[in-house]
BAFI-3210 file (N, C-alpha, C; in Angstrom, 3 decimals, decimal comma, padded with zeros to 6 digits):
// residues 162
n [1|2|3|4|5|6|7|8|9|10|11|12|13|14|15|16|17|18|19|20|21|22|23|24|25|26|27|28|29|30|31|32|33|34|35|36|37|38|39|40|41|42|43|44|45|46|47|48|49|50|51|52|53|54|55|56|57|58|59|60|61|62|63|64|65|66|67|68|69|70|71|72|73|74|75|76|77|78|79|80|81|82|83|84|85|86|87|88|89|90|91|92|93|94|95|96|97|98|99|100|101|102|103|104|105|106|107|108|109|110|111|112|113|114|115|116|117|118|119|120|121|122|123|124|125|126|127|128|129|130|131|132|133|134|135|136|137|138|139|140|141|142|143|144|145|146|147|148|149|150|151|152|153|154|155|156|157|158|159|160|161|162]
n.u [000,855|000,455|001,667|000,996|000,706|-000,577|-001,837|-004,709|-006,155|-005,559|-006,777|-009,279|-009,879|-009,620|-011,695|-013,875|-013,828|-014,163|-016,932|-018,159|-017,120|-018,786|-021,075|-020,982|-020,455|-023,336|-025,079|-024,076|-024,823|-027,601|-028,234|-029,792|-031,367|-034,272|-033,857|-031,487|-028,274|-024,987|-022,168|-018,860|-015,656|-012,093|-008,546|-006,794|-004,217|-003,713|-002,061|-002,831|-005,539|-007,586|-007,784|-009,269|-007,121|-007,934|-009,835|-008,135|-006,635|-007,942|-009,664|-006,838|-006,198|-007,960|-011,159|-015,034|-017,562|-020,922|-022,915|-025,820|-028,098|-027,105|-025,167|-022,912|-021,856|-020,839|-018,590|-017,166|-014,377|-012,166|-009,963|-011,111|-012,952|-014,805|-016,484|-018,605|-019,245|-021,311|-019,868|-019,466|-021,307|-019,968|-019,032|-017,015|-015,085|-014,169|-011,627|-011,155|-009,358|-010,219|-008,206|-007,650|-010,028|-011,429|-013,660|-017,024|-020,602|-024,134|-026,756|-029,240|-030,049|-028,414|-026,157|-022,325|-018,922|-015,227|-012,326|-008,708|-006,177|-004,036|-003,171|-003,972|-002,598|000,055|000,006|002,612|002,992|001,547|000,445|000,374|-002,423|-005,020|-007,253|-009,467|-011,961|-013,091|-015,966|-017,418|-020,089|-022,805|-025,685|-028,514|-027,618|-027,440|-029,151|-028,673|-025,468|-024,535|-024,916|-022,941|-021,027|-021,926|-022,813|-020,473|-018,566|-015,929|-012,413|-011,348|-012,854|-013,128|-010,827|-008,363|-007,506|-004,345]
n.v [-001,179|002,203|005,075|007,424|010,518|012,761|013,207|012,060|010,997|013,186|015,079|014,389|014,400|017,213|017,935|017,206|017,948|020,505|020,112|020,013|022,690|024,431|023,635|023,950|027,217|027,516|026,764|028,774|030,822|030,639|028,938|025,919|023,989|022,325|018,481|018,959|017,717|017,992|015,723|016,194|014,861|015,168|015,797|016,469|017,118|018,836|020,660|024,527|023,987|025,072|024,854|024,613|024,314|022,144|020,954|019,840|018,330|016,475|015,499|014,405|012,819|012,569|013,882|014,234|016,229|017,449|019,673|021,243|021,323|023,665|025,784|028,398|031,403|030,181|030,675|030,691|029,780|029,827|028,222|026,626|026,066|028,067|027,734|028,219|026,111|023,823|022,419|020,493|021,692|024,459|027,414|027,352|028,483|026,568|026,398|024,772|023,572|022,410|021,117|019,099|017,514|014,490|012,980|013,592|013,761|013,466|012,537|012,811|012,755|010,243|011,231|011,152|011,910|010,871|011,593|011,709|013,032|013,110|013,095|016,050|019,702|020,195|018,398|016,782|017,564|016,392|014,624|011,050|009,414|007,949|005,275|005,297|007,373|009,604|010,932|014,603|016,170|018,386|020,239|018,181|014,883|012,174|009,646|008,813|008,973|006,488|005,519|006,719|005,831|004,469|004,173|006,341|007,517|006,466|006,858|005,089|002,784|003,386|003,158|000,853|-002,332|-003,840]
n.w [000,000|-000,604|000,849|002,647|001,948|001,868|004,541|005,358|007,202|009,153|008,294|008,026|010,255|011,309|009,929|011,228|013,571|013,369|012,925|015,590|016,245|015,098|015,719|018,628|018,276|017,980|019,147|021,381|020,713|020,062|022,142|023,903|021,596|021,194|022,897|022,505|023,849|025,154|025,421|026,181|025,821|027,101|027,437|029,974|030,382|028,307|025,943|026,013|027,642|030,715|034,022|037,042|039,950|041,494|040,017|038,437|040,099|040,879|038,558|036,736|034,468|032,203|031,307|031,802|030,520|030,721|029,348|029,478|031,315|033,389|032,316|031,395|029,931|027,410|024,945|021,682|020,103|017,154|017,709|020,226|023,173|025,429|028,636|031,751|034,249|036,842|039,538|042,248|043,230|042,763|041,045|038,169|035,442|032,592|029,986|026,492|024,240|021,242|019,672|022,472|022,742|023,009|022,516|021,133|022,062|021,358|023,177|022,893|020,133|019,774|018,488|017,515|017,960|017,573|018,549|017,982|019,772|019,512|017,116|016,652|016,495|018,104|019,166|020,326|022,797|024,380|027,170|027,531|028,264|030,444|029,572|030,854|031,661|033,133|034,636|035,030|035,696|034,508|036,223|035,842|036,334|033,768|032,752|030,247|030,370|030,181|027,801|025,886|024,715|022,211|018,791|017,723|015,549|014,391|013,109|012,345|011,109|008,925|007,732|005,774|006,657|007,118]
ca.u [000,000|001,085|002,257|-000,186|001,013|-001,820|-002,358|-005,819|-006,612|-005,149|-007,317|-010,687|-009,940|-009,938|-012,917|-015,159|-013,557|-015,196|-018,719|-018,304|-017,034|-019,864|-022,307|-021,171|-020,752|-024,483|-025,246|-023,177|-025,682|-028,678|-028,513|-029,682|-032,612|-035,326|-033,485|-029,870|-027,493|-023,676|-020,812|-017,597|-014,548|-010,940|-007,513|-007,284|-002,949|-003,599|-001,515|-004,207|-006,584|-007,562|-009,049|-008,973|-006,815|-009,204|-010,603|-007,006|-005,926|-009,508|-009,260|-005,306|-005,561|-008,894|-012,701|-016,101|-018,324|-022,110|-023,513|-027,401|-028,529|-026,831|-024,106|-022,719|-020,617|-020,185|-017,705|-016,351|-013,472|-011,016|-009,030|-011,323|-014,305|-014,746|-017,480|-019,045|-019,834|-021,245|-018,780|-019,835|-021,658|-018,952|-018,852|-015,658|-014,826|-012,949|-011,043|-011,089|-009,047|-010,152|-006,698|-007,837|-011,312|-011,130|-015,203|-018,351|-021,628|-024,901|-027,489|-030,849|-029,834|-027,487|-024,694|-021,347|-017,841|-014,920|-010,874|-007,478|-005,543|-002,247|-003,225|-004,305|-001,813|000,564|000,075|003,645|002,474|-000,024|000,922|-000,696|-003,825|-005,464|-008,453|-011,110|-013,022|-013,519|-016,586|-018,091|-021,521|-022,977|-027,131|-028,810|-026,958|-028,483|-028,885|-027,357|-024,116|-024,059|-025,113|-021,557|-020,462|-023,275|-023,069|-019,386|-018,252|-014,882|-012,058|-010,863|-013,925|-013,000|-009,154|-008,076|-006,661|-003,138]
ca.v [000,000|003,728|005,914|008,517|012,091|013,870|012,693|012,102|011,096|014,372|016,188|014,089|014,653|018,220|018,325|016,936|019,247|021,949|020,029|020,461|024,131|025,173|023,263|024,940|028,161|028,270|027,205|029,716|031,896|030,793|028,240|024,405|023,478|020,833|017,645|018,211|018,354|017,176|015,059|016,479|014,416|016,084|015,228|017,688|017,871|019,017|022,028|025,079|023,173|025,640|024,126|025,063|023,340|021,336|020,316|019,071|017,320|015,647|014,986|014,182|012,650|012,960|014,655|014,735|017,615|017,974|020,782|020,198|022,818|025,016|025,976|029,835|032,051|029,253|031,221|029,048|030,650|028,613|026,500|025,711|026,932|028,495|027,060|028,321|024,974|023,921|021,228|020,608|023,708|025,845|027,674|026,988|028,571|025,663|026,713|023,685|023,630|021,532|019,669|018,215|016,650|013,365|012,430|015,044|012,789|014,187|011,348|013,218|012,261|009,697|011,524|011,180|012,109|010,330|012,566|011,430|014,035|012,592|013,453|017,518|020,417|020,716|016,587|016,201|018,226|015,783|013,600|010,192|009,559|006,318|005,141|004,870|008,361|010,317|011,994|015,721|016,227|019,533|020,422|016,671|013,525|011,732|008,093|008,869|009,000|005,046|005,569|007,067|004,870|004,180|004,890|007,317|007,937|006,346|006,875|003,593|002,117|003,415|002,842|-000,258|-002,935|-004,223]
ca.w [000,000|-000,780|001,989|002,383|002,426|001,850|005,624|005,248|008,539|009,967|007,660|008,473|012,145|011,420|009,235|012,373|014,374|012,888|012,726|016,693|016,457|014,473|016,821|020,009|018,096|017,008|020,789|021,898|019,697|020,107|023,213|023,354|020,825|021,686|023,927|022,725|025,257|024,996|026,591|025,357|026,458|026,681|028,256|030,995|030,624|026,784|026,193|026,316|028,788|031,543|035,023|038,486|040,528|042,391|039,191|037,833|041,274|040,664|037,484|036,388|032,848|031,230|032,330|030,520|030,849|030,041|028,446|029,429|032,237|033,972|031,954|030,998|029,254|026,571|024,312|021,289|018,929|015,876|018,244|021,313|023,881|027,049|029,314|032,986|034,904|038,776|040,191|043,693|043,540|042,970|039,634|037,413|034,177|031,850|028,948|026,084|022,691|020,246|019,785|023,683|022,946|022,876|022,055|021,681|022,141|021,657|023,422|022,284|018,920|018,982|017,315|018,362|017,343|018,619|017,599|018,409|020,651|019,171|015,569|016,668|016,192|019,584|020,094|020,556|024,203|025,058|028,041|027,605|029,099|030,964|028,964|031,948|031,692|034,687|034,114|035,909|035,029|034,497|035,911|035,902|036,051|033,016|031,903|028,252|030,141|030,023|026,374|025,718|023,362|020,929|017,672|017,780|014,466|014,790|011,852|012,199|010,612|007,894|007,132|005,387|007,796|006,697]
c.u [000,899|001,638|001,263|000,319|000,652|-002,250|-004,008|-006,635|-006,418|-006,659|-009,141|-011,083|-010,233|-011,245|-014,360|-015,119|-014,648|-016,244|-018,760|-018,344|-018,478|-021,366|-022,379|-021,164|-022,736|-024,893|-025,081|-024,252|-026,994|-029,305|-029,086|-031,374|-032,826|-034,299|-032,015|-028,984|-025,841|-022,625|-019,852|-016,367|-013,143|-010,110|-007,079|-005,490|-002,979|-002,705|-003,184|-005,526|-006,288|-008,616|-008,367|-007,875|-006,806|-009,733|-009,163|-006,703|-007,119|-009,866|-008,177|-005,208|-006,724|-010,824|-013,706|-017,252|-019,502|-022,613|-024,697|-028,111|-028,491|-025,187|-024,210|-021,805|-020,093|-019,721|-016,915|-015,267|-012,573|-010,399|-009,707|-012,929|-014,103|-016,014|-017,480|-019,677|-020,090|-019,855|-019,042|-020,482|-021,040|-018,862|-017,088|-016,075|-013,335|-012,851|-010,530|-010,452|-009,896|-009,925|-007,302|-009,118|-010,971|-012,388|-016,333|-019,628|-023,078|-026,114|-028,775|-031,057|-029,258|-026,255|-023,485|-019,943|-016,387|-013,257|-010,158|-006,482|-004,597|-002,221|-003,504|-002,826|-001,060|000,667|001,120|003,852|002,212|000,348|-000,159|-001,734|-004,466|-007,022|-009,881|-010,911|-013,080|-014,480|-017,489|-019,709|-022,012|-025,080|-027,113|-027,979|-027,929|-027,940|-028,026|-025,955|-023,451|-024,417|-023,743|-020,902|-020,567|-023,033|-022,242|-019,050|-016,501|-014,012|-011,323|-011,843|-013,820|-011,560|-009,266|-007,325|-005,853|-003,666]
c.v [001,240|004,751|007,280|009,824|012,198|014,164|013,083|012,147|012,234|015,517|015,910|014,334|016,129|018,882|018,389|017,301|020,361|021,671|020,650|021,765|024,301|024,766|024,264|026,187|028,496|027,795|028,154|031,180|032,025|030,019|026,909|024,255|022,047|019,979|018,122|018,765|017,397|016,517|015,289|015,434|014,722|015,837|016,669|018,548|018,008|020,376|022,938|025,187|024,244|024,962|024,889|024,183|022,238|020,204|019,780|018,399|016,271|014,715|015,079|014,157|013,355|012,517|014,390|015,318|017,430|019,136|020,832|022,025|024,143|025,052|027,707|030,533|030,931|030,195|030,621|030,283|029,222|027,902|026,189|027,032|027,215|028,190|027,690|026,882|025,101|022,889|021,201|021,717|024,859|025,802|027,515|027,840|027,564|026,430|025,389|023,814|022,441|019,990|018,439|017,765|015,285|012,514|013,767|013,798|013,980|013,393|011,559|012,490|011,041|009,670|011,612|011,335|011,262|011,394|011,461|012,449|014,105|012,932|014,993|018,399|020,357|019,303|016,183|016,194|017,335|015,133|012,573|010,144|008,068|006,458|004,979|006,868|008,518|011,348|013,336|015,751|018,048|019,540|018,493|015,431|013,062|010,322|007,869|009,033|007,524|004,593|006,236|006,604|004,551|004,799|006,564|007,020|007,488|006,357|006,111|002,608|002,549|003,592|001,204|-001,111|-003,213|-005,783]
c.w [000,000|000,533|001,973|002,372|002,241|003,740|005,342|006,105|009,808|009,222|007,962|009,973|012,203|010,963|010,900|013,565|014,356|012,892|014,499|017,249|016,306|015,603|017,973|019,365|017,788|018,802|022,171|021,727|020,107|021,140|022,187|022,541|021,426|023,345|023,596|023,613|024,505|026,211|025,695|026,628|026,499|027,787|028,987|031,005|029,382|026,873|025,597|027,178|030,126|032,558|036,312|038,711|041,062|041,100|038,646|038,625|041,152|039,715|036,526|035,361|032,009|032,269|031,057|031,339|030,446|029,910|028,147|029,923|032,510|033,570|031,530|030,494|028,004|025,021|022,732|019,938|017,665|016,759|019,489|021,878|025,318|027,406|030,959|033,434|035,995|038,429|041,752|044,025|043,370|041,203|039,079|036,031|033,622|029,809|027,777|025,183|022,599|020,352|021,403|023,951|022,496|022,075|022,413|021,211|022,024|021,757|022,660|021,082|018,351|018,004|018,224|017,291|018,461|017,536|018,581|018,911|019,893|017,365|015,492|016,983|017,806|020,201|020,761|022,484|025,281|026,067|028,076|028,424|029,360|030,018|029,638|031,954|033,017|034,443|035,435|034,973|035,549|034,683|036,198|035,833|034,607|032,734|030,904|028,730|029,891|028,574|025,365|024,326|022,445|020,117|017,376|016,438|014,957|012,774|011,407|011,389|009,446|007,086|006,525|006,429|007,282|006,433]
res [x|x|x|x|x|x|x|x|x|x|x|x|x|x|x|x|x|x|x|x|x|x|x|x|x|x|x|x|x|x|x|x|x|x|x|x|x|x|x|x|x|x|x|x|x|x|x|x|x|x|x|x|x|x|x|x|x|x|x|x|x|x|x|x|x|x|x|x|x|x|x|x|x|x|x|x|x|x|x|x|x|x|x|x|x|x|x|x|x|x|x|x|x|x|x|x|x|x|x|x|x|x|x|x|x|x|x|x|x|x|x|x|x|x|x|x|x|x|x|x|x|x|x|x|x|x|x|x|x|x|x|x|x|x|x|x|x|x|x|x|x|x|x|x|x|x|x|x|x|x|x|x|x|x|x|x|x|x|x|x|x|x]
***
């Protein structure tokens, strides 16, 4: 098989990037339509990644956030978003690139995106990350967080295997 330079898979990772920008930007805009709500997932030592303290000694490698309730100030620019959350009651502003989402889920619907950290601009940064999820929840706990998984758009499903 050929050697790819075009990197293709760098370039599809970025494409579905931007479906997410554009989402939170028009949320950002116009707030959440009908049921949808999100679970964004993101490695918390990404370079850019802003958290309290509390919330990094808490959560070390990697956090996931909902985006349902009581959320504020949701901000979203070209490389990432700013978010007002509770956390034990106590308000937080988190600062997200992009490059450090790992999965954006959206249960209402069933849509889900799943990226690779290690394929986004600054990866070389990234300090690995344990694969068990540590998730914060934002407003309601909800069922759809054990729905997580369902139906993620992965870009392995569509490479050729060797």
């Amino acid at each position: 098989m050929a050697e790819d330079h075009m990197r293709y898979d760098i370039l599809a990772q970025e494409a579905l990037r931007g479906v997410m920008r554009k989402v939170l930007a028009e949320v950002a805009k116009t707030g959440l339509p009908g049921e949808h709500h999100f679970f964004i997932s993101f490695l918390t030592r990404a370079p850019g990644v802003r958290l309290s303290e509390k919330l990094f000694d808490q959560y070390d490698k990697e956090m996931t956030i909902v985006i349902q309730n009581q959320y504020w100030d949701l901000k979203v620019t070209e490389t990432g978003f700013e978010v007002g959350l509770f956390f034990d009651s106590i308000p937080e502003t988190l600062v997200i690139p992009f490059s450090a989402v790992k999965g954006f889920f959206d249960p209402s619907v069933q849509f889900g995106l799943q990226f690779d950290p290690q394929t986004a601009p600054g990866a070389d940064k990234i300090e690995d990350a344990d694969d068990d999820a540590v998730e914060a929840a934002s407003g309601e706990d909800s069922a759809d967080s054990e729905k997580l998984g369902e139906r993620v758009v992965s870009l392995d499903a569509f490479r050729k295997k060797p």
